[in-house]
PAPA-349710 format. One line per 8 residues: number of its first residue (from 1); their letters; for each residue x, y, z of N, C-alpha, C. Coordinates in pm, 1 decimal. Layout:
N
NUM = A = X,Y,Z,X,Y,Z,X,Y,Z | ...
***
This chain:
250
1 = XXXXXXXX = -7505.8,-17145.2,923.0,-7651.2,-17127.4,937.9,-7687.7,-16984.7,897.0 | -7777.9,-16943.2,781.3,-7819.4,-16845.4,739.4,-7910.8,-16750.6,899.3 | -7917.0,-16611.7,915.7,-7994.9,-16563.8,1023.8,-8150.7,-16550.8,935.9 | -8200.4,-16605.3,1094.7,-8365.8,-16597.2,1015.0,-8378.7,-16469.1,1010.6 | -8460.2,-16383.3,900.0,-8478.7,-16245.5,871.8,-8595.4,-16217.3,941.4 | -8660.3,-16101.1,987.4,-8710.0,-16043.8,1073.2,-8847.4,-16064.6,1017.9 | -8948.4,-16042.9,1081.9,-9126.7,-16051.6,1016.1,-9141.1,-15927.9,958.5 | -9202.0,-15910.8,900.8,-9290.1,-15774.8,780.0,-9401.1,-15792.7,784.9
9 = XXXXXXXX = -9473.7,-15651.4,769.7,-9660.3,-15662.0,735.7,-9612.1,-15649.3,589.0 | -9680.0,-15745.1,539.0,-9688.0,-15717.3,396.4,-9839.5,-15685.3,355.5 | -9839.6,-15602.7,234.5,-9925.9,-15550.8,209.3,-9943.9,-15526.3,37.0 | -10011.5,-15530.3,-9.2,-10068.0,-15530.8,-164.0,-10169.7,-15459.2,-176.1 | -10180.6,-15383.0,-297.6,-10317.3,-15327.9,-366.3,-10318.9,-15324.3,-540.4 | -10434.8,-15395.9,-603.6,-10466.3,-15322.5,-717.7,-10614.0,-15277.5,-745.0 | -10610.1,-15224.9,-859.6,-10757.1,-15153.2,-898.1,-10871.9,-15304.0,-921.6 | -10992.3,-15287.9,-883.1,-11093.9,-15404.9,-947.4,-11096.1,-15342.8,-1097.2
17 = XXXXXXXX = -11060.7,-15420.8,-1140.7,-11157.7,-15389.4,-1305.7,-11072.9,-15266.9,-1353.9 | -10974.9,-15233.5,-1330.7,-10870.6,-15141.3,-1375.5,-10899.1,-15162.7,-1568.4 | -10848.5,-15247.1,-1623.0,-10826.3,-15227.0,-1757.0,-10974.1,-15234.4,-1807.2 | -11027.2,-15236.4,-1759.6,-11183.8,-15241.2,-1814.8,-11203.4,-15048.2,-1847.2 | -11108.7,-14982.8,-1772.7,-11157.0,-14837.6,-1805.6,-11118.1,-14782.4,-2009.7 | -11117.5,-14671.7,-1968.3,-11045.5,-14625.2,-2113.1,-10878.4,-14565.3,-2108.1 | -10853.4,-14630.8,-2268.0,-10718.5,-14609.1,-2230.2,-10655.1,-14468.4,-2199.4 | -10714.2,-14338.6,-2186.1,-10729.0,-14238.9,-2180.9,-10733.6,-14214.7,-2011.2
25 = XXXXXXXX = -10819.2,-14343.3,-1954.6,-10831.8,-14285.6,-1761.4,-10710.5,-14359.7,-1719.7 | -10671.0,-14443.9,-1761.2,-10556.8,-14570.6,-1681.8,-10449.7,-14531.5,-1565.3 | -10378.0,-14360.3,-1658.9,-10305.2,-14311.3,-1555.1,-10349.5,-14265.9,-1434.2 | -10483.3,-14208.4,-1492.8,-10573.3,-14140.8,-1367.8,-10644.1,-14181.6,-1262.6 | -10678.5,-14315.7,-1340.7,-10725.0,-14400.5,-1220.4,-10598.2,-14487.2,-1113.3 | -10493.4,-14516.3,-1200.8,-10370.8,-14556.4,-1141.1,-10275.7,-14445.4,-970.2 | -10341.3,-14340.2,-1071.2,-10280.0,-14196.9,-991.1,-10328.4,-14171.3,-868.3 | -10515.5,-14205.7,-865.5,-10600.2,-14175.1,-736.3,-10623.4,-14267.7,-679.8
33 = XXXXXXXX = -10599.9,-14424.7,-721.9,-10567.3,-14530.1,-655.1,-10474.2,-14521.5,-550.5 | -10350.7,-14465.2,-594.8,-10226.7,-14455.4,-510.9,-10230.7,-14369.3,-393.4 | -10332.7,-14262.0,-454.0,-10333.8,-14139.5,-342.3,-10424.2,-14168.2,-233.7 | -10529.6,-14238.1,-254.7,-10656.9,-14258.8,-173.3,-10522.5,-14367.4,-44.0 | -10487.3,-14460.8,-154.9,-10412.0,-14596.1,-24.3,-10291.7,-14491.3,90.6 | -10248.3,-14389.5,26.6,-10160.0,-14311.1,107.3,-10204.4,-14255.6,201.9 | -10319.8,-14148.2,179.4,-10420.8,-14097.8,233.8,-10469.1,-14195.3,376.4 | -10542.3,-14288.4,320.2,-10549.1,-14396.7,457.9,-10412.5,-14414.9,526.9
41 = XXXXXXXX = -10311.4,-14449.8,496.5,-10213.4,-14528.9,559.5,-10151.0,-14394.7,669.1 | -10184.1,-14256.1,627.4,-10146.9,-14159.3,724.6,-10256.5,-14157.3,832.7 | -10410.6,-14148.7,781.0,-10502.0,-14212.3,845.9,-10495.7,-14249.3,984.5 | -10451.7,-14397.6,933.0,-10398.0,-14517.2,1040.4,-10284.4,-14501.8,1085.1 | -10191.8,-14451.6,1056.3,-10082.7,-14471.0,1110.3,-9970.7,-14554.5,1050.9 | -9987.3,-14599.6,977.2,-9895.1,-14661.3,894.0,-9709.6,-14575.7,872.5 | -9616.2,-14706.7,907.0,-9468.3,-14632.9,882.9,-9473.0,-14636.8,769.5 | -9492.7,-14503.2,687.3,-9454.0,-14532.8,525.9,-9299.5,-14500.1,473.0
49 = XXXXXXXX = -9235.1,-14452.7,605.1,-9120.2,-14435.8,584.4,-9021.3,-14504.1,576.9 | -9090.4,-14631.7,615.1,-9009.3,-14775.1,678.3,-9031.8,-14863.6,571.3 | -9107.0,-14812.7,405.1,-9193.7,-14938.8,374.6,-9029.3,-14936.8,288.0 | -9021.5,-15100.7,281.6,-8904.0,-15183.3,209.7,-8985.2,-15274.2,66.3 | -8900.6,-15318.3,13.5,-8938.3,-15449.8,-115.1,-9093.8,-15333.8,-171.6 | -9047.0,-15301.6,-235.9,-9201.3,-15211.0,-287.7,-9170.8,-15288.1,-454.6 | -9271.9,-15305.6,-493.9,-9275.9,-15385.1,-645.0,-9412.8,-15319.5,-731.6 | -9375.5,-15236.5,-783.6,-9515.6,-15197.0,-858.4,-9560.9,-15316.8,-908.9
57 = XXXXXXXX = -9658.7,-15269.6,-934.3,-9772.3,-15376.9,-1015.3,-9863.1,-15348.6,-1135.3 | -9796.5,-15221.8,-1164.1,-9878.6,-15168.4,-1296.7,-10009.3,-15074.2,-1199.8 | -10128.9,-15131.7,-1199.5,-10217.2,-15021.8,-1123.1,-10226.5,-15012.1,-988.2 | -10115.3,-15084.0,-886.6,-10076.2,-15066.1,-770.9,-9926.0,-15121.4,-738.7 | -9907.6,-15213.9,-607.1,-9815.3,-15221.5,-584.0,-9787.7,-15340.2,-467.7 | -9686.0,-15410.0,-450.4,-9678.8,-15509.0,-359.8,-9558.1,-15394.3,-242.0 | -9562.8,-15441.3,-101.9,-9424.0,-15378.5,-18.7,-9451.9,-15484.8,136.7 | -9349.1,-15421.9,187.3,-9338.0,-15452.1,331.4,-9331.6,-15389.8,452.6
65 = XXXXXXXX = -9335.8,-15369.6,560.9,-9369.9,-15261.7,647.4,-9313.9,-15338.2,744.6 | -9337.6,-15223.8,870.0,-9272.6,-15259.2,989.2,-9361.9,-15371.4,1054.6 | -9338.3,-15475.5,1091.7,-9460.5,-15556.3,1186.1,-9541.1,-15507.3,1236.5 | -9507.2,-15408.6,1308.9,-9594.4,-15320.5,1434.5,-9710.9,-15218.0,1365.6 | -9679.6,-15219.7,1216.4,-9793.5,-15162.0,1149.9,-9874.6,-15252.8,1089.5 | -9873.9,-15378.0,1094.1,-10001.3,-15500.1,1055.5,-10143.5,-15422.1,1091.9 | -10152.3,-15412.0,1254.1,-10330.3,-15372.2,1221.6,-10353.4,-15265.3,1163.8 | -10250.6,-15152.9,1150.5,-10246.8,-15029.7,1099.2,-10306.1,-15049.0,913.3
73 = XXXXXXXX = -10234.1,-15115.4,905.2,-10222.1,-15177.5,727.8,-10377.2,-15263.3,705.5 | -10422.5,-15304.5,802.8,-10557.9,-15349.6,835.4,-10676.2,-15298.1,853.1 | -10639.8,-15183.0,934.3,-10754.2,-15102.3,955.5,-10826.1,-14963.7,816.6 | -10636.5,-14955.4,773.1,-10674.8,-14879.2,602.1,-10759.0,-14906.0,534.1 | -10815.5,-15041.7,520.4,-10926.6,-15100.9,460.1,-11075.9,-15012.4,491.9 | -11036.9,-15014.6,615.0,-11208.5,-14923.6,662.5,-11201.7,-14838.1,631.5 | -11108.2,-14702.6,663.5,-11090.9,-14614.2,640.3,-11071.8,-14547.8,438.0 | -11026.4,-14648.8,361.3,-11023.4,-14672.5,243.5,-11209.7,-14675.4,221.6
81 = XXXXXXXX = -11243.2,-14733.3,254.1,-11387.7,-14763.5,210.6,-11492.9,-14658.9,172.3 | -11489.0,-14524.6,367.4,-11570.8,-14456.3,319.1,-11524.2,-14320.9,237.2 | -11352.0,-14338.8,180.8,-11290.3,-14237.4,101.9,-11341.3,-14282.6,-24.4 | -11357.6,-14401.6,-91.3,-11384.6,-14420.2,-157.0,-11487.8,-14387.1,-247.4 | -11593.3,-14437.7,-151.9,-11736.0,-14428.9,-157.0,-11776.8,-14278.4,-168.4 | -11733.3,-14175.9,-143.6,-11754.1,-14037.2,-136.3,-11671.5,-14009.7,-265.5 | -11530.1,-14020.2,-337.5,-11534.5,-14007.0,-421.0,-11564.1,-14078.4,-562.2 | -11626.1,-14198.9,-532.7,-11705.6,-14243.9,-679.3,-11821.4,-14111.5,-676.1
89 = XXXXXXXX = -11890.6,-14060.9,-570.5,-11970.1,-13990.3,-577.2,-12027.7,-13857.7,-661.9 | -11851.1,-13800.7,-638.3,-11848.3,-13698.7,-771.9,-11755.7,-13673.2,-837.7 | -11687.0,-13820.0,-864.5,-11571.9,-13856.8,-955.7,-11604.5,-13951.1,-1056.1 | -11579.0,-13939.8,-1173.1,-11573.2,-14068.3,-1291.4,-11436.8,-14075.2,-1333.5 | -11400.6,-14194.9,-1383.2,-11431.0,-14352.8,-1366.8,-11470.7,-14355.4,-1181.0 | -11540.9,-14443.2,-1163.9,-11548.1,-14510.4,-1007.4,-11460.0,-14596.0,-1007.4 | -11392.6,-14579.6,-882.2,-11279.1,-14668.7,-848.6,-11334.3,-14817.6,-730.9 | -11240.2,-14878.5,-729.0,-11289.3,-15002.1,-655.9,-11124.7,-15059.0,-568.4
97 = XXXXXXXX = -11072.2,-15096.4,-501.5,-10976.1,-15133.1,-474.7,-10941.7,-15269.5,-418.0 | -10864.0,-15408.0,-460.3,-10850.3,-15502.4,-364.9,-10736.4,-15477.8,-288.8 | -10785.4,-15546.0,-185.9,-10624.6,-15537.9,-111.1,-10563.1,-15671.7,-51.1 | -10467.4,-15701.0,17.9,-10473.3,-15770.4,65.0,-10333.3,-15781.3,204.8 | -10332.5,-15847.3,299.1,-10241.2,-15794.8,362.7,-10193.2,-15943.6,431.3 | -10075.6,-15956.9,485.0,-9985.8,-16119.7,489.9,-9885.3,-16074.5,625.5 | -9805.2,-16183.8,677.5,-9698.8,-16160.2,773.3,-9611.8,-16259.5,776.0 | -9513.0,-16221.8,754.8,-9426.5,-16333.0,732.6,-9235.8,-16294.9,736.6
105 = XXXXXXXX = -9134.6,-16338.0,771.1,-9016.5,-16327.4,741.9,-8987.1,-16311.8,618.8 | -8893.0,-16168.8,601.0,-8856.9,-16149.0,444.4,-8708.1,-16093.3,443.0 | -8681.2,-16093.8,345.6,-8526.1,-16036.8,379.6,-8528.1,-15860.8,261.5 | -8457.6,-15800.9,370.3,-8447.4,-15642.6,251.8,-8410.5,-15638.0,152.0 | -8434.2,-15654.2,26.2,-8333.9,-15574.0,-53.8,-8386.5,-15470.6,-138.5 | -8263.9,-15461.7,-235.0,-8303.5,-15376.9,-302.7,-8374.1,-15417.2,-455.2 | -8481.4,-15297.9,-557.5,-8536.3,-15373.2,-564.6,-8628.2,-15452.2,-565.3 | -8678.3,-15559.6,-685.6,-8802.6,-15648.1,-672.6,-8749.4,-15800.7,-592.7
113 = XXXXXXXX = -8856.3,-15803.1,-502.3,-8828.3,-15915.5,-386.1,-8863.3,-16034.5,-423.7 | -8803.0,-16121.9,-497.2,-8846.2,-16220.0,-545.4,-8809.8,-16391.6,-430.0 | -8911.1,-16323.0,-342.8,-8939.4,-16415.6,-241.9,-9058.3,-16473.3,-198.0 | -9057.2,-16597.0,-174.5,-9193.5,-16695.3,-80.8,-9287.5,-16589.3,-41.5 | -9245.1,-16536.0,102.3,-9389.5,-16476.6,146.9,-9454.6,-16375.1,0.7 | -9357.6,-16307.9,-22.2,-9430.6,-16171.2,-124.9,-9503.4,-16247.2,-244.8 | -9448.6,-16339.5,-300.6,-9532.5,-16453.3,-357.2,-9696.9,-16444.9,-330.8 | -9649.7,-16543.0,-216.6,-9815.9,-16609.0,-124.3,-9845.2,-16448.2,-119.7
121 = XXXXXXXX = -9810.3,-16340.3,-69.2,-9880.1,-16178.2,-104.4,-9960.0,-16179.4,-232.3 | -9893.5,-16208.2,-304.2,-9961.7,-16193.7,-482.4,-10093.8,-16246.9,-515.9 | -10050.3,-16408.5,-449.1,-10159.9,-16479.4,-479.0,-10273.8,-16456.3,-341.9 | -10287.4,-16390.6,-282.0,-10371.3,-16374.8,-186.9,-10430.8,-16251.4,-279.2 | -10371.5,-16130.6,-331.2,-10392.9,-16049.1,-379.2,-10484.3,-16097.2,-534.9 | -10449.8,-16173.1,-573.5,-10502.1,-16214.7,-693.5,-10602.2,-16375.7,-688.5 | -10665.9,-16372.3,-569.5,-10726.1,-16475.1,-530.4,-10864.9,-16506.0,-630.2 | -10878.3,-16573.0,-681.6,-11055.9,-16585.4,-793.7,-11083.2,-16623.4,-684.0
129 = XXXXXXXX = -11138.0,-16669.4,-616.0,-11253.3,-16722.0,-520.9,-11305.8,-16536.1,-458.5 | -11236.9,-16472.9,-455.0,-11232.8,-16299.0,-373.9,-11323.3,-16256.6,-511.9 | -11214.6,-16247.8,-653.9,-11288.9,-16169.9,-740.6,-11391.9,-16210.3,-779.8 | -11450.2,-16319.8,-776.3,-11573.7,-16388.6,-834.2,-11697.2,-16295.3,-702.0 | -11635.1,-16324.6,-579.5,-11755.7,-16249.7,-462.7,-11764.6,-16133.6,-495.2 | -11631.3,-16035.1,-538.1,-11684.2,-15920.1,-592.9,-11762.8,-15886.7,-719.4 | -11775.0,-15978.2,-814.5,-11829.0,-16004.1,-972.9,-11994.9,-16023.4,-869.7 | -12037.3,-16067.3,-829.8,-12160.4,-16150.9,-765.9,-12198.6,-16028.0,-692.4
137 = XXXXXXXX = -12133.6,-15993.1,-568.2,-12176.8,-15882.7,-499.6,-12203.5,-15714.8,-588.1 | -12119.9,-15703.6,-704.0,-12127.6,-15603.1,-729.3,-12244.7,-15569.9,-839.0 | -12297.4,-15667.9,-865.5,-12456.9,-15656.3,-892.8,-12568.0,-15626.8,-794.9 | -12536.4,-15594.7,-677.5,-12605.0,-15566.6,-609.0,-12606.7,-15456.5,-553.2 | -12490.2,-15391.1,-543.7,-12425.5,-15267.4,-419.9,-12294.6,-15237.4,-538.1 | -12228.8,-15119.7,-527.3,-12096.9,-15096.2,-582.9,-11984.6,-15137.7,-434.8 | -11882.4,-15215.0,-502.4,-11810.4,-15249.7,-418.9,-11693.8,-15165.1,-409.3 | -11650.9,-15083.6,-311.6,-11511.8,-14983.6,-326.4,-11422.8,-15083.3,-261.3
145 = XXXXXXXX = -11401.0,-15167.9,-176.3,-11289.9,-15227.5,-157.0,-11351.2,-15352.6,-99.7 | -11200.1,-15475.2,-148.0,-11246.9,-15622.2,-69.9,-11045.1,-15642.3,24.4 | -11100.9,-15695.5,61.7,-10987.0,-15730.4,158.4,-10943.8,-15844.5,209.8 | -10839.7,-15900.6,156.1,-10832.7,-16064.6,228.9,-10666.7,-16065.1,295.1 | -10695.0,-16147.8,429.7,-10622.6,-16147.6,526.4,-10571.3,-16305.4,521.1 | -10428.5,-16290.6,526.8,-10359.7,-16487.4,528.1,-10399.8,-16500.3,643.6 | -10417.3,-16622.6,708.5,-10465.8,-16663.8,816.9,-10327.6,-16577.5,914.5 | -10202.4,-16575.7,914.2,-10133.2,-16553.1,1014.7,-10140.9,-16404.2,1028.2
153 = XXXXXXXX = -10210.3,-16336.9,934.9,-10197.0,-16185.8,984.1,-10376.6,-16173.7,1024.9 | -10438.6,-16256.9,1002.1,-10572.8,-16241.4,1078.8,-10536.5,-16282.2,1206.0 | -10502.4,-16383.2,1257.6,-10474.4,-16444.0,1384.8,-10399.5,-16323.9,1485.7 | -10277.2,-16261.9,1409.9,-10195.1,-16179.6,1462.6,-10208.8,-16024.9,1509.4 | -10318.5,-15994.5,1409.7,-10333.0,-15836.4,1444.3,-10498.5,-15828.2,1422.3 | -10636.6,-15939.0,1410.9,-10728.1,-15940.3,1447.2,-10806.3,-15997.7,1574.2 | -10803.8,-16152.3,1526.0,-10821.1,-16239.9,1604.7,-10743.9,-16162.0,1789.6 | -10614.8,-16132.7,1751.7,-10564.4,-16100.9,1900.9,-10610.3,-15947.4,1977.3
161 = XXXXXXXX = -10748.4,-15878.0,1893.6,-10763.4,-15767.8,1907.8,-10691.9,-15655.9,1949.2 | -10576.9,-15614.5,1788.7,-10487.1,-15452.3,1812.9,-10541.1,-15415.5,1684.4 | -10667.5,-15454.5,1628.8,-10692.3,-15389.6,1537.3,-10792.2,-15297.4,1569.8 | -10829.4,-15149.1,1531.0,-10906.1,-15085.3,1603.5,-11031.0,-15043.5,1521.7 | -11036.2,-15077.7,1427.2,-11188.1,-15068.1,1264.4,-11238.4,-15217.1,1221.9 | -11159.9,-15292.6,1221.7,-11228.9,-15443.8,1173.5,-11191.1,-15558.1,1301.4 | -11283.1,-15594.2,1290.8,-11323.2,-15731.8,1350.1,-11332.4,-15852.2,1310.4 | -11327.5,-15973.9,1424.8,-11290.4,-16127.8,1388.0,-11456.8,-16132.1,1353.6
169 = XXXXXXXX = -11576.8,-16091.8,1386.0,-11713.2,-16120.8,1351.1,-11757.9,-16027.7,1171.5 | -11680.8,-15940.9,1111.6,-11644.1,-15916.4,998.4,-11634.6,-15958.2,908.5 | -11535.8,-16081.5,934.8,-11484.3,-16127.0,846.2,-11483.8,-16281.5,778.6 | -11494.3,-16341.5,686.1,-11536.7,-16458.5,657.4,-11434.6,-16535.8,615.6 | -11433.0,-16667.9,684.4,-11325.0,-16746.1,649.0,-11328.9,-16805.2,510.9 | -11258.1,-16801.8,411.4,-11272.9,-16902.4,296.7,-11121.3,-16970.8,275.2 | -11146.9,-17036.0,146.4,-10974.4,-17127.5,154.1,-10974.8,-17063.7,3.0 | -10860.9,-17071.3,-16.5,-10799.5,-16999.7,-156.0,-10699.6,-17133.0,-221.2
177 = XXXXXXXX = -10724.7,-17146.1,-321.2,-10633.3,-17209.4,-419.0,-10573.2,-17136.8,-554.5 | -10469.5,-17096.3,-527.5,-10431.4,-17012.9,-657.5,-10293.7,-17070.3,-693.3 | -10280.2,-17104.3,-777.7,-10118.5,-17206.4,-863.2,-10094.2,-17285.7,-701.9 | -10004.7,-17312.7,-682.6,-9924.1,-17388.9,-627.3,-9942.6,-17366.5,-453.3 | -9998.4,-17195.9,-427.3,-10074.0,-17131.3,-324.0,-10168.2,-17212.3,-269.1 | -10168.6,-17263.8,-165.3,-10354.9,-17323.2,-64.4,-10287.8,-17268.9,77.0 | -10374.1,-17197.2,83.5,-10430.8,-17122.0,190.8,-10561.0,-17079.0,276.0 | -10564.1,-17123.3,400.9,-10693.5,-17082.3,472.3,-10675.9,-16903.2,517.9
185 = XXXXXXXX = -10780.3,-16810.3,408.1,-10771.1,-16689.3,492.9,-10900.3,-16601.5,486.8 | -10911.3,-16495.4,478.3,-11017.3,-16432.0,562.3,-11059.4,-16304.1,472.8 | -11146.6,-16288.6,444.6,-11232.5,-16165.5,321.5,-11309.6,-16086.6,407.0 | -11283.5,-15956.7,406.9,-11367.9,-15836.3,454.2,-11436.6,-15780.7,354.8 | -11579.6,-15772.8,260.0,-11630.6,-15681.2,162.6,-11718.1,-15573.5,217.1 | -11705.6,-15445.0,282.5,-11828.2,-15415.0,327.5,-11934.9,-15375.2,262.3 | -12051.8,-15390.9,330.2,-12166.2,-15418.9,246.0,-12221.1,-15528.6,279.5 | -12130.2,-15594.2,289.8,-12148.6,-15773.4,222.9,-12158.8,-15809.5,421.2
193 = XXXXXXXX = -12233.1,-15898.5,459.7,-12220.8,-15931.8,597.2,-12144.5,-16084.3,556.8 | -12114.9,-16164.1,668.7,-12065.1,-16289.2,629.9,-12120.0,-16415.0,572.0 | -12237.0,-16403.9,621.3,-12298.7,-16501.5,512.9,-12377.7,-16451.9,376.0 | -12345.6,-16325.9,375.0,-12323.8,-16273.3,225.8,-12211.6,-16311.2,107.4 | -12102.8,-16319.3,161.1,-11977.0,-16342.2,165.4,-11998.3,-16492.3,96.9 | -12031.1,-16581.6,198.2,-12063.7,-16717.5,177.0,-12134.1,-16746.0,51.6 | -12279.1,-16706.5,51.6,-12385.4,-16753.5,-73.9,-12282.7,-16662.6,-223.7 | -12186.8,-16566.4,-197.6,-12155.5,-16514.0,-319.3,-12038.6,-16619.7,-372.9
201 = XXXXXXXX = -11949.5,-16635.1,-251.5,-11812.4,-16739.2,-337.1,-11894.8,-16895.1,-316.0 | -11992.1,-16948.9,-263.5,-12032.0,-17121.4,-211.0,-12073.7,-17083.9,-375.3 | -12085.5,-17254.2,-412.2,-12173.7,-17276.7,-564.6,-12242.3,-17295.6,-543.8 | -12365.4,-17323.1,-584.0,-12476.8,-17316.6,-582.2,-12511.1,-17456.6,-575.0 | -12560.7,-17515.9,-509.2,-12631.6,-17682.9,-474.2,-12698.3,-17731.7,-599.2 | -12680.3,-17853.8,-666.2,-12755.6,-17878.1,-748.2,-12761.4,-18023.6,-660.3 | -12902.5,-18101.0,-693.6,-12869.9,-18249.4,-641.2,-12857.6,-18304.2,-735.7 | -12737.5,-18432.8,-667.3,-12703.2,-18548.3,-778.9,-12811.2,-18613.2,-850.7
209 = XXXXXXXX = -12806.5,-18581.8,-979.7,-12877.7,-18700.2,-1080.7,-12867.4,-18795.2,-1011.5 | -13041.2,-18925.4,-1041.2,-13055.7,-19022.3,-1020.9,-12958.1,-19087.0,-1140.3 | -12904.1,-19249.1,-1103.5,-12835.0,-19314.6,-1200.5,-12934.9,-19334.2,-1327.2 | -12882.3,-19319.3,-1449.9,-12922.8,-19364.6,-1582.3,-12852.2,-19446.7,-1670.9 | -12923.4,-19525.9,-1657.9,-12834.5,-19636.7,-1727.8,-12897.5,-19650.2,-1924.4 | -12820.9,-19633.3,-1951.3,-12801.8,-19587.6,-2113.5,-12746.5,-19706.5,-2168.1 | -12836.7,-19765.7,-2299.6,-12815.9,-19814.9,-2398.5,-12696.1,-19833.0,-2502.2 | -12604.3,-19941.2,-2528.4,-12486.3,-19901.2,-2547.9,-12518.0,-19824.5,-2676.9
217 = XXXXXXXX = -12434.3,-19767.9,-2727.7,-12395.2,-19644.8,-2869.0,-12409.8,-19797.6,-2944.8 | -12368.5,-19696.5,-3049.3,-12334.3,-19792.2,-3207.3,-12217.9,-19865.5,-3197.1 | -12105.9,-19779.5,-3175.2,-11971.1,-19836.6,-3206.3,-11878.3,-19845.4,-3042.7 | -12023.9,-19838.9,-2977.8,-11946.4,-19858.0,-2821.8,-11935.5,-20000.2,-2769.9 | -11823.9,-20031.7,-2634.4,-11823.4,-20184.0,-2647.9,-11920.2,-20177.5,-2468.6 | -12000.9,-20345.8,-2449.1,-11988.9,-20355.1,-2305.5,-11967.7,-20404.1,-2235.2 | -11888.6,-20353.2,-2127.7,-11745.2,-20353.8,-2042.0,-11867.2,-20397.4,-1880.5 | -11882.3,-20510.5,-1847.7,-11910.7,-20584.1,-1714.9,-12069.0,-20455.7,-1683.1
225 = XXXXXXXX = -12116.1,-20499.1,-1785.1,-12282.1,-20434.1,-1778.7,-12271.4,-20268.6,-1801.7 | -12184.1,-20216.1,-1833.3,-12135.4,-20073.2,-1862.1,-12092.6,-20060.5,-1999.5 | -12123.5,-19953.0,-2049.6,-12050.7,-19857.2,-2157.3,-12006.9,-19814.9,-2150.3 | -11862.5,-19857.1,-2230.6,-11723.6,-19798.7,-2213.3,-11779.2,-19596.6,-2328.3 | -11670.1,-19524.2,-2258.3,-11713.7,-19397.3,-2348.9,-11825.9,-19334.7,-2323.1 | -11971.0,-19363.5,-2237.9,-11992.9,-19286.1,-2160.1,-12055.3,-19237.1,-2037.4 | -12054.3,-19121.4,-1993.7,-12069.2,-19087.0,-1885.1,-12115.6,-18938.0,-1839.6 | -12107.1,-18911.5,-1685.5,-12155.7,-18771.2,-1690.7,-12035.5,-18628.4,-1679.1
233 = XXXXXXXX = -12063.4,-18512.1,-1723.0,-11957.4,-18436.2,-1659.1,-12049.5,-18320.8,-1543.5 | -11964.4,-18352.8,-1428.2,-12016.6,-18274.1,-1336.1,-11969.8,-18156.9,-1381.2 | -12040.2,-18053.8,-1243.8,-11949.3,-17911.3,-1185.9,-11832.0,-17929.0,-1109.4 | -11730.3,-17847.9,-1104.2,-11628.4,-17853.8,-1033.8,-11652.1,-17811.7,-878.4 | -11576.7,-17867.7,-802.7,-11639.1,-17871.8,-632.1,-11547.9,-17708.9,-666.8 | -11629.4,-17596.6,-541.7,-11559.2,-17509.1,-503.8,-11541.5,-17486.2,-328.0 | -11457.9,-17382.1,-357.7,-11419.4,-17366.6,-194.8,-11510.8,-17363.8,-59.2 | -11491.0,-17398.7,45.5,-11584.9,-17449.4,134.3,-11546.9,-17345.4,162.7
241 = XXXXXXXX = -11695.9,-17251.4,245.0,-11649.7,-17129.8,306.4,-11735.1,-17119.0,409.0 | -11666.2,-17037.4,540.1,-11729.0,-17039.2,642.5,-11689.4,-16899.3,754.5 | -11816.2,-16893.9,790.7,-11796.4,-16758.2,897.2,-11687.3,-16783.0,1030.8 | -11662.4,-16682.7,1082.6,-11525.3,-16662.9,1168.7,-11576.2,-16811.9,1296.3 | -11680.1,-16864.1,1308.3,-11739.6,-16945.2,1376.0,-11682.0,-17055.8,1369.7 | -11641.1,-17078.2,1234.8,-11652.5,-17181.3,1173.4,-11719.5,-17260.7,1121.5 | -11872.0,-17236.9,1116.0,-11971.1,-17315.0,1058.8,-12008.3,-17314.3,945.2 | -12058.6,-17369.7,912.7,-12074.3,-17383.0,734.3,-12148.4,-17332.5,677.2
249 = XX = -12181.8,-17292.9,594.1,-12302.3,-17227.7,549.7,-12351.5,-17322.6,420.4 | -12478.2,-17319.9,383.5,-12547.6,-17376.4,295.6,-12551.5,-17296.9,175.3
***
């Protein structure tokens, strides 16, 4: 019998809209990305001495941490926000940061961790249903950071209140589908309240067309009072999303 390996805060960051800069800022924005997330994590409290499985990512980085630093790794988000926001102020390029943070059994090595949880890390980190709310929201407000939580590290270091900057009324539940990834978890944008959150990732309601019944084509055949060949193409259903309540939003 293999020993089950111990839990980790896992934790991720990259730039929003990183390659959108010039190829001239990339390092620079790569450089103050890194420093701002350090900056917080001393902040909070974060063991950075402890962090294991670290995997760059080109303009950030995937790792793992001690358990006991989950809300720590949680609360960086807030603290990230108003560092941020002060230096887009009298810094160019403006920076933006996602993050995202997970809990789960991992094993050490050395090395890129090419394991399950750090995986589901990635794809939480690289969630479209997140970047689309930031594409939507950031026509409105500049967004310096979004934040999404797997359900077991919301449950674990929010929901059970040891987090000491964000809250279970914060944060908005949505479901994520990314490759092979489905997951129920949880988006912090500030700025954004939760049913902000909602109207930016929900689609937009259209009502169903009345039926139209259409004349067969030229070279179409008919199939038990129907035309074979054609028909309508909808929108694609998107993710149902809902405040920490659970209720739905319209």
């Amino acid at each position: 019998m293999s020993e089950m390996p111990t839990t980790k805060a896992l934790f991720g960051f990259d730039v929003i809209g990183s390659s959108s800069n010039p190829d001239d800022q990339l390092e620079e924005v790569r450089q103050a990305a890194t420093e701002l997330v350090s900056e917080a994590f001393e902040h909070t409290g974060v063991d950075v001495a402890a962090r294991v499985n670290y995997s760059a990512t080109g303009d950030g980085y995937l790792a793992a941490f001690p358990e006991e630093s989950l809300p720590a790794l949680i609360d960086a988000a807030h603290f990230l926000h108003g560092q941020i926001y002060l230096r887009n102020r009298r810094l160019l390029p403006p920076i933006g940061l996602r993050l995202a943070v997970h809990a789960a059994p991992v094993k050490v090595v050395d090395g890129d961790s090419f394991q399950r949880p750090m995986i589901e890390l990635a794809r939480l980190l690289d969630a479209g249903v997140v970047k689309d709310a930031v594409r939507r929201l950031a026509d409105r407000h500049p967004v310096t950071v979004s934040t999404t939580l797997s359900d077991q590290a919301y449950r674990t270091a929010v929901l059970a209140g040891h987090t000491r900057r964000l809250h279970p009324h914060e944060f908005s539940r949505i479901q994520i589908s990314n490759k092979e990834f489905e997951e129920t978890a949880w988006a912090w944008i500030p700025g954004a309240a939760a049913g902000d959150l909602t109207s930016a990732t929900a689609p937009a309601h259209r009502p169903h067309p009345e039926p139209v019944t259409l004349p067969p084509a030229e070279h179409s055949q008919v199939i038990n009072g129907g035309v074979q060949g054609t028909g309508f193409i909808g929108t694609n259903s998107g993710p149902i999303v809902h405040n920490h309540l659970g209720r739905h939003s319209s």
